[in-house]
N, C-alpha and C positions, 0 to 999 in steps of 0.2 A: 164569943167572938174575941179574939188577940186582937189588942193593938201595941204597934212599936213605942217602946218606951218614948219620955220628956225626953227631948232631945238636950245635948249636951255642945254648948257651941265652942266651934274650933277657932275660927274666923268672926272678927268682927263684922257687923252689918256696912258695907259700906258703899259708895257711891248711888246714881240713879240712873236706870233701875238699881237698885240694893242689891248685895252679893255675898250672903253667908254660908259656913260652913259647917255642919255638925255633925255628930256622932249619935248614933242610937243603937241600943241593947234591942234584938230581933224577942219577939214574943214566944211566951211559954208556949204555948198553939198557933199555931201558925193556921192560917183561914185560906181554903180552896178558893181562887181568885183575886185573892192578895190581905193582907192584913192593913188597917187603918193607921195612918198615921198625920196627926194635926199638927199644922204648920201656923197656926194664927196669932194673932197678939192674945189672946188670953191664954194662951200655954207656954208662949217663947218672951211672953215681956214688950211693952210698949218701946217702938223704935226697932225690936227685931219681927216681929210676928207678920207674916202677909197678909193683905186684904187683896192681892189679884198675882198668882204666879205666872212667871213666863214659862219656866224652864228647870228641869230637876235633872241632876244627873246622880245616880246612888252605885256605889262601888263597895264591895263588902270584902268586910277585912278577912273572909276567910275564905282560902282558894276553891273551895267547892261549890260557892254560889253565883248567881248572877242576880241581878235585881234593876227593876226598874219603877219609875212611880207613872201610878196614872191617877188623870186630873179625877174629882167628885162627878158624876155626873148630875148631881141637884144645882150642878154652877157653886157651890160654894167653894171658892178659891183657895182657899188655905188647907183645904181640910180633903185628903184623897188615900189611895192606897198604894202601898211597896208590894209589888208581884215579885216573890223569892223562886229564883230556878236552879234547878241542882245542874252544875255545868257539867260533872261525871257522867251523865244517863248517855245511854249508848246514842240514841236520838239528836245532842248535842246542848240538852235544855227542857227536859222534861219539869213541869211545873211540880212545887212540892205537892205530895196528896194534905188531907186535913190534917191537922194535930201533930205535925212537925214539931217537933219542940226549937225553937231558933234561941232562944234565951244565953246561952253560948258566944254566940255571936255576933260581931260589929260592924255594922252598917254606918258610912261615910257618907251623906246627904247634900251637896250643893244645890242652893236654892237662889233664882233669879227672878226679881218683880219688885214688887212695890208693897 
């Protein structure tokens, strides 16, 4: 199972809800249904890390993808997956197959919550 790199923050944590912004290196395999990526205080550091997200908006730095995150479904708040879509497929977003190698590529993560 891939998961998206420690994210790398762009944007300070700030107001409330909190509002940052970071960068993640996509996975050496990339996983059919999305690849995991933790958003919590034990990976991002006390004061950045969520314990309840509102809102994720993921933009990738490379013209051929789309991506979007969805919440965990165990409820645990910080912690969910980036579903990677190749925007070229003739369909307009066909999801990657398994073992996509993403590791190439830069994903831009805004995160809103607490």
């Amino acid at each position: 199972m891939g998961a998206f790199a420690t994210p790398s923050q762009l944007s300070p944590a700030c107001g409330v809800p909190k509002v940052v912004t970071f960068r993640v290196a996509g996975p050496a395999s990339y996983d059919t249904g999305g690849s995991t990526i933790d958003l919590s205080t034990a990976t991002l550091g006390v004061g950045v890390g969520f314990t309840r997200i509102d809102n994720v908006a993921v933009n990738s730095e490379t013209a051929a993808y789309m991506a979007k995150y969805i919440r965990a479904a165990s409820g645990a708040a910080a912690t969910g997956k980036i579903v990677v879509y190749d925007a070229g497929a003739a369909d307009g977003g066909d999801q990657l197959a398994n073992a996509t190698d993403l590791s190439g590529g830069s994903f831009n993560i805004t995160v809103t919550g607490v």
